[in-house]
N, C-alpha and C positions, 0 to 999 in steps of 0.2 A: 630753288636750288637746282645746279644744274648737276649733270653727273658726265663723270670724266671715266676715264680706261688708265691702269696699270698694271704693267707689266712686272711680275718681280720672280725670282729666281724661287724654287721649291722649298730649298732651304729656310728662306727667308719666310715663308708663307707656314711652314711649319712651326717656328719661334712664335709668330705670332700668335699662332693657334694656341703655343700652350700660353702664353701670356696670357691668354682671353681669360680662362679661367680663374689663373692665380690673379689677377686684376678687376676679373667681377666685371669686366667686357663684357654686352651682348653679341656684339657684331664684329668681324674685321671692321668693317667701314667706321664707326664708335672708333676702334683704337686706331684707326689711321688718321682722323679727324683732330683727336687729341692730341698723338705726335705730331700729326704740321700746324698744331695751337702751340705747342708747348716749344715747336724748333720757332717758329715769329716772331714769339715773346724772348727767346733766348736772342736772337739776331737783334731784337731792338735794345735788348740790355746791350750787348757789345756796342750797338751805336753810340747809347748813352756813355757809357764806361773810357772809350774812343774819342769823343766829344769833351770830356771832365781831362784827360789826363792832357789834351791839346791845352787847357787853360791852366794847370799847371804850373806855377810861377811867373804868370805872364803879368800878374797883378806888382806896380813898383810902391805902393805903399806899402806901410808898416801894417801887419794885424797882430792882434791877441790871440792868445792861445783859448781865451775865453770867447772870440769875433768866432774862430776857427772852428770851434764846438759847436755854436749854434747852427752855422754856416749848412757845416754839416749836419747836423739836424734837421734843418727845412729841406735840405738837398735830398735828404731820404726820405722826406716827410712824402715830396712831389713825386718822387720816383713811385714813392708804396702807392699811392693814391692811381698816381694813370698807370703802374701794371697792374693792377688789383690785388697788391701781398701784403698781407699781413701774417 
């Protein structure tokens, strides 16, 4: 593990502080570790989401509303599986 330096405004270092508690944080480091897990996984849901809406009608067959269901289905199935949500 390496360790890196941040700079952050007073303000900013005080919110966290009370966060720590109402969140059951031991450490700043703990909850700053979690925010840049929880902003990754939010940046790669937009890729994913970005990615879906590009193929958006691009299909020229006919589907079922019952193709479309399932579709959807597995689509969330892969999603919940590689971010780890249940």
């Amino acid at each position: 593990m390496q360790a890196i330096t941040v700079k952050m405004e007073d303000g900013l270092l005080e919110e966290i502080d009370r966060k720590l508690e109402d969140n059951r944080y031991s450490t700043r480091t703990e909850f700053i570790r979690d925010a840049i897990r929880e902003k990754l996984s939010e940046l790669e849901k937009e890729q994913v989401l970005k990615a879906l809406s590009m193929l958006k009608g691009s299909s020229k067959r006919k589907t079922s509303d019952a193709q479309l269901h399932a579709a959807r289905d597995k689509a969330f199935e892969i999603l919940e599986k590689k971010l780890s949500i249940k």
